[in-house]
DOPAVEX-117919 format. One record per residue (C-alpha): residue in one letter; x, z, y. Coordinates in steps of 0.05 Angstrom, whole numbers. Example, Ala and Ser with C-alpha at 12.3 -4.5 7.8 and 13.67 -1.06 7.14 Angstrom:
BEGIN
('A' (246 156 -90));
('S' (273 143 -21));
***
This chain:
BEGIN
('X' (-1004 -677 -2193));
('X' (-1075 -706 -2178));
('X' (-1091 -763 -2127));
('X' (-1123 -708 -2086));
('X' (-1066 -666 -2075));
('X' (-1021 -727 -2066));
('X' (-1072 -747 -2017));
('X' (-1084 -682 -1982));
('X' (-1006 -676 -1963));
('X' (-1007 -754 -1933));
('X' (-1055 -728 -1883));
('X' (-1015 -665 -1868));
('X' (-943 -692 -1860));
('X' (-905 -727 -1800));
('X' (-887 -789 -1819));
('X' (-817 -812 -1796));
('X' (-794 -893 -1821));
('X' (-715 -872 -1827));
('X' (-704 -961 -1846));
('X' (-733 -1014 -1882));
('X' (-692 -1069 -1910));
('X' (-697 -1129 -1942));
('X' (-636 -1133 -1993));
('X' (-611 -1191 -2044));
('X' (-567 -1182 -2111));
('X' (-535 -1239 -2137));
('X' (-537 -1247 -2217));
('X' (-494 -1197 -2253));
('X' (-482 -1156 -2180));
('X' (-479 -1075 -2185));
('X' (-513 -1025 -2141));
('X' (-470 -963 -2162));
('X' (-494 -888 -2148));
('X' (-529 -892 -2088));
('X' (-555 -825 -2064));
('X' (-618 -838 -2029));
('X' (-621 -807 -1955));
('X' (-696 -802 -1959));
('X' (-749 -812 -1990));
('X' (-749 -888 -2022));
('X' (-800 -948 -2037));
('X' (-768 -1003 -2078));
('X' (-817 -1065 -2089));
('X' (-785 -1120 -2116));
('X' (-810 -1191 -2105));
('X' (-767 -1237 -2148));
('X' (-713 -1233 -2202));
('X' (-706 -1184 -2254));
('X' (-659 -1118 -2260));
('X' (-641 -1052 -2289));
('X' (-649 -994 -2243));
('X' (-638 -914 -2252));
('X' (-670 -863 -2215));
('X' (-630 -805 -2236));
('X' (-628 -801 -2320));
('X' (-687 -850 -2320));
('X' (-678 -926 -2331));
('X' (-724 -985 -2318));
('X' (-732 -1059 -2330));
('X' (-762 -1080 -2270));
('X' (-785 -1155 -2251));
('X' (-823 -1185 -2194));
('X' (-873 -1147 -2163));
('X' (-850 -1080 -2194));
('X' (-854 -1010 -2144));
('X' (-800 -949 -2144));
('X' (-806 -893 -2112));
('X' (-755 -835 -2107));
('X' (-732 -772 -2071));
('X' (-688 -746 -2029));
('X' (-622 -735 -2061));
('X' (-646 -776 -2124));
('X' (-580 -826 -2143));
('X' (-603 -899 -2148));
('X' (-565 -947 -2198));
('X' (-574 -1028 -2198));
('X' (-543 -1074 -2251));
('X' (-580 -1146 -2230));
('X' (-606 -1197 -2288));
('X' (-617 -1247 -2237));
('X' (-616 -1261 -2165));
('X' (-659 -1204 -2147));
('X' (-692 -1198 -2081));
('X' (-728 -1130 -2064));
('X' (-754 -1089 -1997));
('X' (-730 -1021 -1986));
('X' (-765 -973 -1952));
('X' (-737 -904 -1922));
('X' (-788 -844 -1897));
('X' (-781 -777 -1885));
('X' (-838 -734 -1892));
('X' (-838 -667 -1844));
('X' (-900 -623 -1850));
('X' (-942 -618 -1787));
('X' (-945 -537 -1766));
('X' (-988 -508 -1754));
('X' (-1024 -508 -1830));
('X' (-1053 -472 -1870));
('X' (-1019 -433 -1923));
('X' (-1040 -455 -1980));
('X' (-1026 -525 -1951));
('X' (-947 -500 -1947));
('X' (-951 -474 -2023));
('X' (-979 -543 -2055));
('X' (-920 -578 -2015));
('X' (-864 -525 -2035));
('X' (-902 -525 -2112));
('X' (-918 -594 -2114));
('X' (-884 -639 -2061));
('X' (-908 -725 -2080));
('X' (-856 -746 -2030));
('X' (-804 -723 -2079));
('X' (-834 -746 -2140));
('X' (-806 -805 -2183));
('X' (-850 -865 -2205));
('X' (-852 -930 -2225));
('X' (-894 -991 -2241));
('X' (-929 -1058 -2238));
('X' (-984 -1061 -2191));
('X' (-1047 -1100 -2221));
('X' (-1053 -1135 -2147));
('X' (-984 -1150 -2114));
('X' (-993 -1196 -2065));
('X' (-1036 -1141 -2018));
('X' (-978 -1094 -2026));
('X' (-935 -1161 -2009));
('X' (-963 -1176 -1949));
('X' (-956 -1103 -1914));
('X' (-887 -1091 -1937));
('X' (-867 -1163 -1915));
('X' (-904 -1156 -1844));
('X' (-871 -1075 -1848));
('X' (-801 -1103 -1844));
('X' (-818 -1151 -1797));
('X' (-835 -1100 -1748));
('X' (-775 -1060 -1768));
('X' (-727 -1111 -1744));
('X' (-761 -1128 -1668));
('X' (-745 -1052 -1659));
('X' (-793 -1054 -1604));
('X' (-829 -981 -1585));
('X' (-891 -1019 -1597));
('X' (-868 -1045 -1658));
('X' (-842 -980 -1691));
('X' (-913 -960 -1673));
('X' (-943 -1014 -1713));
('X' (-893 -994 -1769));
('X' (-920 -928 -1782));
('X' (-988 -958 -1794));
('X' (-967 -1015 -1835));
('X' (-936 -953 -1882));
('X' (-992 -910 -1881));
('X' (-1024 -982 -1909));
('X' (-976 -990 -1964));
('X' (-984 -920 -1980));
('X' (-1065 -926 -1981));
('X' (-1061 -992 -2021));
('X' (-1006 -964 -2064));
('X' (-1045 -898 -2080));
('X' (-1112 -930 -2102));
('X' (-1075 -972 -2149));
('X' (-1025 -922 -2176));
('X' (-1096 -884 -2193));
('X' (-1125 -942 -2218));
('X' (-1078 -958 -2274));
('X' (-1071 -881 -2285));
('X' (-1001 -885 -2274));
('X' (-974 -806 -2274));
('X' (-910 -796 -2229));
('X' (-864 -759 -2252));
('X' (-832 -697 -2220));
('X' (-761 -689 -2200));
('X' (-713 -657 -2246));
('X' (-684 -609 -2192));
('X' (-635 -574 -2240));
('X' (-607 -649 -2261));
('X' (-602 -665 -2191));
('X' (-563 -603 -2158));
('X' (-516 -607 -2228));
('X' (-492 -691 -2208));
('X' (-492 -668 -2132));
('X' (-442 -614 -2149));
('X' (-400 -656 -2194));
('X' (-400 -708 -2140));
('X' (-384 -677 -2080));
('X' (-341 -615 -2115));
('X' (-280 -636 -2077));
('X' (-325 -628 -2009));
('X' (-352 -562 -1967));
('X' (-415 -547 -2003));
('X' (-463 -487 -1995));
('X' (-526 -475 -2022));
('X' (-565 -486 -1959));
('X' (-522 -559 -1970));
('X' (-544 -578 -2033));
('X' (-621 -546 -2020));
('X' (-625 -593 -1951));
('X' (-599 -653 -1992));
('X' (-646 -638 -2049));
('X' (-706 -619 -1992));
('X' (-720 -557 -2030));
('X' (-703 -477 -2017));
('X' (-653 -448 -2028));
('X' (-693 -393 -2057));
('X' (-727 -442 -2112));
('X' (-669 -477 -2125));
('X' (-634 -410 -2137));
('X' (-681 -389 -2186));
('X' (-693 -449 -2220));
('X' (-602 -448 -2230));
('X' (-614 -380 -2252));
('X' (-667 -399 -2309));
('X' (-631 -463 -2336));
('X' (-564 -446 -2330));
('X' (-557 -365 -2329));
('X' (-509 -369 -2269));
('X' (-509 -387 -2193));
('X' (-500 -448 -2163));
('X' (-444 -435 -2122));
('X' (-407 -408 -2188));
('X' (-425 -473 -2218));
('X' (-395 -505 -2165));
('X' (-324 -459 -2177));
('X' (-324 -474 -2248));
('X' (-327 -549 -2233));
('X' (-275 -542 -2186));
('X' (-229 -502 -2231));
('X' (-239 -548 -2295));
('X' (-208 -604 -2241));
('X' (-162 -577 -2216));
('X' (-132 -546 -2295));
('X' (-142 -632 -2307));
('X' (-99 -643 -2242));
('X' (-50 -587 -2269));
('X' (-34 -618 -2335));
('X' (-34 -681 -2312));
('X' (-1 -688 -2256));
('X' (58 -654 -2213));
('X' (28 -644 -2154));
('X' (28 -575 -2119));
('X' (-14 -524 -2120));
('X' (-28 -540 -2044));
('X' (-47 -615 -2057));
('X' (-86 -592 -2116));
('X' (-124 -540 -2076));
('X' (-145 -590 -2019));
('X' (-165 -645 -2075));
('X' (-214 -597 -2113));
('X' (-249 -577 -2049));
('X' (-202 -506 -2035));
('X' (-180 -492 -1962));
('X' (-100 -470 -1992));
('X' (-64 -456 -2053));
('X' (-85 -376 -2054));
('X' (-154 -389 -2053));
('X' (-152 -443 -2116));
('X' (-100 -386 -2150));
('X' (-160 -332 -2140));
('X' (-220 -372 -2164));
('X' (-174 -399 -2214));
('X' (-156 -340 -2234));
('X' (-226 -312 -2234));
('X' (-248 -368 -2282));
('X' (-199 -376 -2328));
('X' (-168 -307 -2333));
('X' (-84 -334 -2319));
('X' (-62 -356 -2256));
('X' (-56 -429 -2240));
('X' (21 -428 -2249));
('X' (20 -390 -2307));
('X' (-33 -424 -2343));
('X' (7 -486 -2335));
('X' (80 -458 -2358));
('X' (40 -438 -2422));
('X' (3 -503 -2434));
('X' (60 -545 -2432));
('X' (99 -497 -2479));
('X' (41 -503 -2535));
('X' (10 -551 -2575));
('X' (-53 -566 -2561));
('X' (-106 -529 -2604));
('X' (-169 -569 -2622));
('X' (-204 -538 -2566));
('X' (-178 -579 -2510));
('X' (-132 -636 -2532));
('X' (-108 -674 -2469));
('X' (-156 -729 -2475));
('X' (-214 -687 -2469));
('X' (-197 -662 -2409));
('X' (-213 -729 -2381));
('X' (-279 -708 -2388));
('X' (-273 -646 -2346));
('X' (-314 -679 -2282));
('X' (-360 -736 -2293));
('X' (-336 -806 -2266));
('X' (-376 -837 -2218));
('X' (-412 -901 -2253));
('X' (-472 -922 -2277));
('X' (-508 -870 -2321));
('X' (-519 -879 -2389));
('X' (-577 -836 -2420));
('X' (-592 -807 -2486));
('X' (-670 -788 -2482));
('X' (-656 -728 -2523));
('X' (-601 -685 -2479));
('X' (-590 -733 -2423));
('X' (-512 -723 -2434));
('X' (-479 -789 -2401));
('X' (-446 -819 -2455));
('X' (-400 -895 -2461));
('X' (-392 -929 -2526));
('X' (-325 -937 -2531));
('X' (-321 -852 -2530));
('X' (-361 -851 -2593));
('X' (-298 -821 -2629));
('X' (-299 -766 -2574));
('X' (-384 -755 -2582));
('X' (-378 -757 -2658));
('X' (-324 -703 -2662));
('X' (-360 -664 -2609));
('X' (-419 -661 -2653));
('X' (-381 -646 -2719));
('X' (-350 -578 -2689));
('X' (-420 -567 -2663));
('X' (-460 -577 -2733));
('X' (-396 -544 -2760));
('X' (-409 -481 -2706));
('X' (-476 -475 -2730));
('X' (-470 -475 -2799));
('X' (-413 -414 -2795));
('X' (-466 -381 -2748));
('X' (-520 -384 -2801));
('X' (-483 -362 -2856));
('X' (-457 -310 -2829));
('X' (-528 -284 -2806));
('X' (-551 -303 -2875));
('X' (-495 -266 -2899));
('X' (-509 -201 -2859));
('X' (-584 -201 -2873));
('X' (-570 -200 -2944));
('X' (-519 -144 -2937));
('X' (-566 -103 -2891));
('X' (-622 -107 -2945));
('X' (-580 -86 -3000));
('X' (-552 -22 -2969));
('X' (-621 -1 -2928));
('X' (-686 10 -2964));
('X' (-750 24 -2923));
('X' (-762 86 -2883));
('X' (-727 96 -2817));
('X' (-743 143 -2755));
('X' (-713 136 -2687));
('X' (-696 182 -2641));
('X' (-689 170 -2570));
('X' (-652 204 -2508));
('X' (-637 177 -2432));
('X' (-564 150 -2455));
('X' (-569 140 -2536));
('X' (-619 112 -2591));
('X' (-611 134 -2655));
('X' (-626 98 -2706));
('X' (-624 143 -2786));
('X' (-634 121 -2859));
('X' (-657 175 -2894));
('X' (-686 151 -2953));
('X' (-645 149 -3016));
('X' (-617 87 -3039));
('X' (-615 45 -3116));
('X' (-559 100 -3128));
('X' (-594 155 -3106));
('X' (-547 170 -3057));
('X' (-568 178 -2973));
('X' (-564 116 -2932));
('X' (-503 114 -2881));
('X' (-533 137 -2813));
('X' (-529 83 -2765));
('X' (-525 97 -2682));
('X' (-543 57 -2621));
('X' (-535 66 -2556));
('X' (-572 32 -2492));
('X' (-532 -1 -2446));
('X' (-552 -22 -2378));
('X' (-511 -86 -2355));
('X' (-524 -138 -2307));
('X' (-561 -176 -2351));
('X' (-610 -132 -2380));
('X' (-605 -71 -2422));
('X' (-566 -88 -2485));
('X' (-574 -37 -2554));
('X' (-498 -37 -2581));
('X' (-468 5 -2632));
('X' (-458 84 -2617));
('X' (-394 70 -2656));
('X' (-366 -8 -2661));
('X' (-316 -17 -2707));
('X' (-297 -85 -2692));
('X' (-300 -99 -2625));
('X' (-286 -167 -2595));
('X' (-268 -178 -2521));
('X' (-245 -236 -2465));
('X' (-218 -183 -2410));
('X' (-213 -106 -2419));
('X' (-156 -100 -2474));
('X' (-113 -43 -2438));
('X' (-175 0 -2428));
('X' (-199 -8 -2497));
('X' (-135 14 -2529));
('X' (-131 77 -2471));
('X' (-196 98 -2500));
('X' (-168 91 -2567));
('X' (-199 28 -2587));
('X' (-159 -33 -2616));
('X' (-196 -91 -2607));
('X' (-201 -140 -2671));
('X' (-192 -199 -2627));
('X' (-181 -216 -2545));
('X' (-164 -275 -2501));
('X' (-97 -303 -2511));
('X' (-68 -270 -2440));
('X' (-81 -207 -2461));
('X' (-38 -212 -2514));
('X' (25 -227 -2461));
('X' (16 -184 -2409));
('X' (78 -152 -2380));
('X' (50 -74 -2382));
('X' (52 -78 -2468));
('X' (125 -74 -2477));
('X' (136 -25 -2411));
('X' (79 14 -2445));
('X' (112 22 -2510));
('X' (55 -15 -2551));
('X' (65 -22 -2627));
('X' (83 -93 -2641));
('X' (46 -72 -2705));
('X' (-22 -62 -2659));
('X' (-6 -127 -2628));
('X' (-1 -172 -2689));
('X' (-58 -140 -2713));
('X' (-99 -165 -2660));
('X' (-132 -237 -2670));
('X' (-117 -288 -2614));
('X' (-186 -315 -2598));
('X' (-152 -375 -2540));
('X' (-176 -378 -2476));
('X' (-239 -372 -2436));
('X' (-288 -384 -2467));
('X' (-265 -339 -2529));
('X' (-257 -388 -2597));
('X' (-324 -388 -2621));
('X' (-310 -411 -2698));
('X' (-250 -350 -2691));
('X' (-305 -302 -2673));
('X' (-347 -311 -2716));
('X' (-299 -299 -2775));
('X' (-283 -242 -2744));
('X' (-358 -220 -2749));
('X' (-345 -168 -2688));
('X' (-409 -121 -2681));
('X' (-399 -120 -2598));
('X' (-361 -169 -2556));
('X' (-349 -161 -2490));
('X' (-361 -223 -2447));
('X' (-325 -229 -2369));
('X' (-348 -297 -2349));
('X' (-430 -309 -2351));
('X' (-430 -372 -2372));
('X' (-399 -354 -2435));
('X' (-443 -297 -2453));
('X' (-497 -335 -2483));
('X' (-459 -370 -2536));
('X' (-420 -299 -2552));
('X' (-495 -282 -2562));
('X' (-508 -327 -2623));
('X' (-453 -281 -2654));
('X' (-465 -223 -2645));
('X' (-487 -160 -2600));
('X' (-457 -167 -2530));
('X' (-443 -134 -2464));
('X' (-429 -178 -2403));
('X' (-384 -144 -2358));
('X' (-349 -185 -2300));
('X' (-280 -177 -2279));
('X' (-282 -208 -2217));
('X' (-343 -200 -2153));
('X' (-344 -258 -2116));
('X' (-278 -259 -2081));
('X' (-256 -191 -2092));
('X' (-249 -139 -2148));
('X' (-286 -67 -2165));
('X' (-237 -11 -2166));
('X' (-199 0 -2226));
('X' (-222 70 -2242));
('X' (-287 40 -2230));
('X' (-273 -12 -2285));
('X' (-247 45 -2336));
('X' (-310 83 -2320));
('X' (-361 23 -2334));
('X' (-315 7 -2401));
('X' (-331 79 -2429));
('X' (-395 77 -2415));
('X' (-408 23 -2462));
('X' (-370 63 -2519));
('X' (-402 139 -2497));
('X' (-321 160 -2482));
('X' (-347 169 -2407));
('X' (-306 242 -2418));
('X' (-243 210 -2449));
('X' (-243 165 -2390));
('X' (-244 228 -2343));
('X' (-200 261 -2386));
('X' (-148 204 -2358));
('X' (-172 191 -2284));
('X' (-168 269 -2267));
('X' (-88 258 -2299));
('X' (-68 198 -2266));
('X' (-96 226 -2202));
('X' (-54 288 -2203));
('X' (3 236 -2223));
('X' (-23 207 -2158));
('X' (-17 279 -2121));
('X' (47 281 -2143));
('X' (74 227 -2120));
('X' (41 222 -2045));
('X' (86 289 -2050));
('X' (143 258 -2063));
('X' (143 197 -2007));
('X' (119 241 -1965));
('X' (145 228 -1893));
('X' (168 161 -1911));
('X' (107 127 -1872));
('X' (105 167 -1828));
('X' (42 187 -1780));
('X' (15 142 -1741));
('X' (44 82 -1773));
('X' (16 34 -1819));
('X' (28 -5 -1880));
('X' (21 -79 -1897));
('X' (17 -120 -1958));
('X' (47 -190 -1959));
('X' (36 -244 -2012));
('X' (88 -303 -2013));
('X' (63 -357 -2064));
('X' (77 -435 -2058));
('X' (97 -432 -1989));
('X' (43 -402 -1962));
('X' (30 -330 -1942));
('X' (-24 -284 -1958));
('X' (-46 -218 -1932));
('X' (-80 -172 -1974));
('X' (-143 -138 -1953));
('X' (-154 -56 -1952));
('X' (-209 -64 -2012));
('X' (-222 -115 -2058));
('X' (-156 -141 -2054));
('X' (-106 -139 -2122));
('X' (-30 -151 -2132));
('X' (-21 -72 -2121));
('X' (-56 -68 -2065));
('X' (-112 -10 -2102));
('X' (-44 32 -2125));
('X' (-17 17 -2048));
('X' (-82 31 -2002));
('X' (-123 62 -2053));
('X' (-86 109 -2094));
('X' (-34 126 -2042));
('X' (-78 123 -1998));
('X' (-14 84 -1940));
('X' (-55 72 -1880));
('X' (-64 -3 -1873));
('X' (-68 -42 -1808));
('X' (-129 -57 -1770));
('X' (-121 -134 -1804));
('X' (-136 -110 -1869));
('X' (-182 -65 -1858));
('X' (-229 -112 -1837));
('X' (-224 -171 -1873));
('X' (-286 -183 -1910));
('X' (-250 -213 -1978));
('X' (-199 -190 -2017));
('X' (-151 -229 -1982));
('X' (-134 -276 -1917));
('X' (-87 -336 -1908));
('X' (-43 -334 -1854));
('X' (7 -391 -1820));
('X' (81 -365 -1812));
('X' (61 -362 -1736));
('X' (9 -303 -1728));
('X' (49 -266 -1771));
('X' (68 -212 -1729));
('X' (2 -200 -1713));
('X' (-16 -177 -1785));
('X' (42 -140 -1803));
('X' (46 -63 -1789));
('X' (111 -13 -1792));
('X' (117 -18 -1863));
('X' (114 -87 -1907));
('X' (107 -92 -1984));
('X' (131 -164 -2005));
('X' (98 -190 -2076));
('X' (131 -251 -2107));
('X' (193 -249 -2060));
('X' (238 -285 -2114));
('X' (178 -335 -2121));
('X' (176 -419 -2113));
('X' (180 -420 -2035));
('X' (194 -352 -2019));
('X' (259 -360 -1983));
('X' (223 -407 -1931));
('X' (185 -353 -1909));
('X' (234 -298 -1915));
('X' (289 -329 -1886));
('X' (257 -355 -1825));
('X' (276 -328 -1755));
('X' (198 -304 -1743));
('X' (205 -266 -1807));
('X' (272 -242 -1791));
('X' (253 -217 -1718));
('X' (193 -168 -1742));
('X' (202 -99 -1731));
('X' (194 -76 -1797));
('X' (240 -130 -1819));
('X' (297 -106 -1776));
('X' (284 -22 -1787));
('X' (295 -40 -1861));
('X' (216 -24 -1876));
('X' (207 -77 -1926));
('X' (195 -66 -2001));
('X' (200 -122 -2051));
('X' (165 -112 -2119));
('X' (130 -163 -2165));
('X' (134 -232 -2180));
('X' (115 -281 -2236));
('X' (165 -279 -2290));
('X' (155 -299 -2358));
('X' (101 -252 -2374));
('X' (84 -238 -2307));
('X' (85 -162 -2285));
('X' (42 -94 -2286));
('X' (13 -112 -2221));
('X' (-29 -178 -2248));
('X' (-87 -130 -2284));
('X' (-112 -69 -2272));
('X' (-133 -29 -2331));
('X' (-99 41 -2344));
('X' (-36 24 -2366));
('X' (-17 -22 -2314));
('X' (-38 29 -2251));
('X' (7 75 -2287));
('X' (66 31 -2293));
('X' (50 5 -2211));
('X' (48 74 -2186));
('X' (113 89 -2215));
('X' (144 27 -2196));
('X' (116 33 -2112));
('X' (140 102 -2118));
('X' (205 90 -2143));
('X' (208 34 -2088));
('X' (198 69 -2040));
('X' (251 115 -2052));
('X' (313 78 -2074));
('X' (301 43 -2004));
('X' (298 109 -1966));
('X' (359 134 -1992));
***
């Protein structure tokens, strides 16, 4: 920004001294990631010393000035006894202003900004920030007085020679700092009001500028962070889910298992009974999960990506950048490839035809052969990011989530994330092995990138944002999430945004208007079982903690249960505003209703719960009201997804509860 801005906002703030200091560093001695508080002067007056201000490094000697923002991190390593001054400020804009005044601080704010240099004349700059911490330390009300005007001083002196040696500051890398400030303090409560206050921007801005860099939220940044830990702490460790869930920054074990969940597409437990089963693919050997959350040191800084890097991980950089260049060249090829193919088989001449739902794309020119060129279709796609043009007709489709609602529509995927492969519904189904093998496993999320693009898929369907824009260098894709925040969209919903993206919205009817006159049929035959006026809860028991399920959003059956069914729920559940509450053992009885539906009774703690006196002396508990389904067995159970199949098999099994225990 110019000296005149920069000087304009000086006159228009409040100036409040937060503490000056006067600080030695022997030779060799380490200031390690210190987040400033405030906004920072650092004029050192003897010694020399490398300091970072976020991914910037200096050499500074005597006589050198800093200055940093709020939130910046601030990293010393000491050549020799180095003696400095410190000074703290806040700066708090004086209301009322004009507007514009308020734009040029929110646009351009020089109490943030980063600089650094060696003043032509020290010693004037010297003597004010010698006499300024003078002042500091009487602590006098006169003396605090004389403070302020000392800084204002500095500032003046400070500004005229900062202009005089054209020295440009340099402003703060927002994005870099809300990315360490996450990674830092994951394991803490953090909001975005947090992290905005810290970094003295908005919330809106710093929304936006997430959005932009990083195509995702960050608050979701903050969940992937957390997950990636806590999958370290799972492999690594044999701590419980519990202990893992407070160390990551979760408030219990359900809430880590639904983020988890929500991330990584497998349940914490699960995901770990797998991993140690299998060998490690080249995707995530052991020792790069080490890597998962950076460690708290002294940054190292390429100029090029700012990635923190140590030499003694070279072996780990130089691999990284092998699959990388290795990535890239399959990518190109592949495109080169394609190009190639596509000018071969389509000479020039085509004509499109549009309507509100399809674009049509025709070849009608006759090829070398003489023969017609193959008509090719597209269709439009409205998704959350965008409108996408996919195939009218993919052959080869390629997908992370989704796989029992492609293959109800008739649609067998050429390759999906390794869970979908194992879930329980495929057997219970009666799913061709055949179809099965013949599917690719593409690993976990994010899908196997060098797999995928072997597979050459012309549309892949992406469930996790983050992922989408690599799945992009591929190949056409749709991104289509699985999970909302902390609940889920209603599985016929689901079905009906799935055929949407293949034009089988009328297949997918087709099914919804069977299943719910399957559904008819059997609220016909419990009928009376719940009986009016009464009300039905659902009851999660998972590493000895408890779990009620909410009336919407919730999973684990609960859609076949309150949705479907349509069993009145409680009052609870009605209006919890997730998909789900954690309860202690002792306001049980205030959540549960007439009836209770158990899920994971035969799981690791259950029997605490269930055989407890509190448990024993519900009413519902003593009328014989409770129904026991579900549970995590080796491949789970039809009540872990939600596509087609598996509401099929859970209405069946609820039904068939129900009615063995109301013999």
């Amino acid at each position: 920004m110019n000296l005149d801005d920069h000087i304009l906002l000086w006159n228009h703030v409040f100036i409040k001294v937060m503490d000056v200091r006067f600080q030695t560093m022997d030779k060799g001695e380490e200031l390690r990631t210190y987040r400033l508080p405030a906004s920072a002067f650092l004029y050192t007056v003897r010694g020399s010393a490398r300091v970072w201000l976020d991914q910037s490094v200096h050499r500074v000697e005597r006589f050198h000035v800093l200055h940093g923002g709020k939130g910046m991190c601030l990293n010393i390593v000491s050549e020799d006894e180095l003696e400095y001054y410190i000074i703290l400020y806040r700066a708090i804009l004086a209301l009322p202003c004009r507007q514009e005044i308020q734009q040029l601080l929110e646009r351009e704010n020089p109490f943030l900004y980063q600089y650094a240099f060696a003043p032509h004349h020290p010693l004037s700059l010297y003597d004010k920030v010698e006499l300024l911490e003078q002042e500091w330390r009487q602590a006098s009300g006169l003396g605090k007085l004389h403070v302020k005007a000392l800084l204002y001083q500095f500032v003046y002196e400070l500004l005229s020679q900062l202009h005089q040696q054209g020295i440009q500051p340099l402003k703060p890398d927002l994005m870099a700092q809300a990315v360490v400030y996450i990674r830092e303090y994951f394991n803490q409560p953090i909001t975005l009001e947090l992290i905005a206050e810290e970094l003295e921007c908005s919330t809106g801005h710093l929304s936006r500028l997430f959005k932009k860099q990083m195509h995702t939220s960050p608050i979701h940044y903050l969940g992937q962070v957390r997950v990636d830990r806590a999958m370290q702490l799972l492999l690594q460790t044999d701590a419980t889910l519990q202990e893992i869930a407070e160390s990551v920054g979760y408030p219990d074990a359900h809430s880590l298992s639904r983020s988890f969940k929500k991330y990584k597409g497998v349940s914490p437990v699960r995901f770990k009974k797998e991993r140690r089963q299998q060998h490690w693919d080249q995707d995530l050997p052991i020792t790069m999960l080490k890597y998962a959350v950076q460690e708290k040191q002294p940054p190292r800084y390429n100029e090029i990506d700012y990635q923190y890097q140590h030499g003694t991980r070279g072996d780990f950089l130089m691999q990284g950048r092998i699959k990388i260049t290795a990535m890239t060249m399959l990518i190109c090829l592949s495109m080169l490839l394609g190009a190639c193919s596509n000018q071969a088989n389509t000479q020039v001449g085509s004509q499109t035809e549009t309507n509100p739902t399809t674009t049509q794309t025709k070849s009608d020119q006759p090829t070398g052969d003489g023969q017609t060129g193959e008509q090719t279709k597209t269709r439009t796609v409205t998704t959350l990011k965008g409108d996408v043009e996919v195939p009218a007709n993919p052959k080869r489709v390629a997908s992370d989530q989704y796989m029992g609602h492609l293959l109800k529509l008739g649609i067998i995927p050429v390759g999906v994330r390794s869970f979908m492969l194992s879930e329980a519904w495929i057997e219970k189904a009666g799913i061709s092995k055949d179809v099965i093998a013949g599917i690719e496993d593409l690993g976990e999320f994010p899908m196997n990138l060098e797999k995928l693009t072997y597979l050459e898929p012309d549309l892949i369907i992406g469930s996790i944002e983050k992922n989408i824009e690599d799945y992009q260098k591929i190949g056409t894709t749709v991104f289509l999430p699985y999970w909302e925040g902390l609940s889920t969209a209603g599985p016929l919903e689901k079905f009906r945004r799935i055929s949407e993206i293949f034009g089988k919205q009328q297949e997918a009817e087709q099914w919804i208007a069977e299943y719910e006159r399957k559904v008819e049929e059997a609220k016909k035959k419990i009928d009376g079982i719940i009986k009016e006026g009464e009300t039905v809860s659902i009851v999660q028991v998972a590493n000895k903690s408890l779990y009620v399920l909410a009336a919407k959003g919730g999973n684990y059956g609960s859609s076949t249960i309150y949705g479907m069914l349509k069993l009145p729920p409680t009052e609870k559940a009605l209006n919890m505003e997730e998909g789900f509450e954690n309860i202690s053992l002792e306001v049980l009885p205030e959540y549960m209703g007439d009836h209770i539906f158990v899920y994971g009774a035969e799981d690791e703690g259950a029997n605490e719960v269930l055989n407890s006196n509190l448990w024993k002396g519900l009413p519902a508990v003593k009328k014989g009201q409770v129904y026991m389904y579900g549970g995590f067995g080796d491949k789970g159970d039809e009540f872990v997804m939600e596509d087609p199949y598996s509401m099929e098999l859970q209405l069946d099994t609820i039904v068939n509860i129900l009615l063995a225990t109301n013999k």
